[in-house]
C-alpha positions in Angstrom: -11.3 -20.4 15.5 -13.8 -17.4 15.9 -12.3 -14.5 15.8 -14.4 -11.3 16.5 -12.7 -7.6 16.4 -12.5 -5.2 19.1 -14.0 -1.2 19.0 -13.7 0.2 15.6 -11.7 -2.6 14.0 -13.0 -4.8 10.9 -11.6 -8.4 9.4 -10.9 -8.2 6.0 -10.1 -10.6 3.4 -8.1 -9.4 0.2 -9.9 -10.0 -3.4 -7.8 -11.7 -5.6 -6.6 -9.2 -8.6 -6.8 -9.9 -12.3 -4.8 -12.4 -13.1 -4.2 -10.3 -17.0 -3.7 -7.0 -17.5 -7.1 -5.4 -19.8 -4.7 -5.9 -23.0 -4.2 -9.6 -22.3 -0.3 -9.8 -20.7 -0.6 -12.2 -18.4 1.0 -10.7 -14.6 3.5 -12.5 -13.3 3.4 -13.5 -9.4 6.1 -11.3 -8.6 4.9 -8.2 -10.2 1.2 -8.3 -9.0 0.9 -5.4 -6.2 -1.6 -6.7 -3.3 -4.9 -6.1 -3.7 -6.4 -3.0 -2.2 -10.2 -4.4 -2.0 -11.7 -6.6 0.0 -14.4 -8.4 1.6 -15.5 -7.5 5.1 -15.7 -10.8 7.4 -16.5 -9.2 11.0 -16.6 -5.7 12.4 -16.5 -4.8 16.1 -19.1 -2.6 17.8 -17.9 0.4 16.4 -15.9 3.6 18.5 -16.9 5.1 21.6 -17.2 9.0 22.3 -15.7 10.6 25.1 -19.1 10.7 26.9 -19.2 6.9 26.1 -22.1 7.1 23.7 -21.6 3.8 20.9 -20.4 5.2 17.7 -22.1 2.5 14.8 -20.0 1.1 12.1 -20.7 2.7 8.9 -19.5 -0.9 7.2 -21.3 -4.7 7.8 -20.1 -8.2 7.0 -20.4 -9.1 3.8 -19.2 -5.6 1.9 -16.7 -5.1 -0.8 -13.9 -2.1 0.5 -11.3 -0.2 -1.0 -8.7 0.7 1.4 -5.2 2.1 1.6 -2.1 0.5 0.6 -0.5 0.2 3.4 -3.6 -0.4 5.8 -4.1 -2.9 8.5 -2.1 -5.5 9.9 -1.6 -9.0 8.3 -2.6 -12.0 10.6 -4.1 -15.3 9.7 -6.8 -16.9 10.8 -7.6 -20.8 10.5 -5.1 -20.5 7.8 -5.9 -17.7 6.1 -4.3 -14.5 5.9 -6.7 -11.6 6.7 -6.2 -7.8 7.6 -7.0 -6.2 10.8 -7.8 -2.5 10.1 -9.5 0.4 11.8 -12.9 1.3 10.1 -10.9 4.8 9.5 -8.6 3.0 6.8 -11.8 2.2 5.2 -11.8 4.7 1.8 -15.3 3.2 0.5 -17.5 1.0 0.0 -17.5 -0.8 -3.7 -21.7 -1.2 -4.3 
């Protein structure tokens, strides 16, 4: 399935985190926080002013992200489970 998001929305996918902590501890399954970067996989065609003027996305497929905790919605797509955020969730772009 295509999917293709609306106005200032983007599709994210989540980068795995370390699977060790930088000491060596290996991170159990159930103490890993979800990641907070990812991978952009489609953006809509960005906001609209109130005089209707196109407002660009500042982010394009294919860039690494850092956003908020809490950001987005959870959905999955052909069987994978991607966010659906505003481009305003968006903190930065990881170069």
């Amino acid at each position: 399935m295509a999917f293709k998001p609306l106005h200032d929305r983007v599709l994210v996918r989540r980068v795995q985190s370390e699977e060790k902590t930088k000491g060596g501890l290996i991170i159990p399954d159930n103490a890993k926080e979800k990641p907070a970067e990812g991978e952009i996989i489609a953006v809509g065609e960005g906001a609209r002013k109130d005089s209707g003027e196109l407002i660009a996305p500042s982010v394009s497929t294919g860039d690494r992200v850092l956003f908020g905790k809490w950001s987005g919605t959870e959905v999955t797509v052909d069987g994978e489970e991607l966010l659906i955020m505003k481009e305003s969730d968006i903190l930065g772009i990881i170069h």
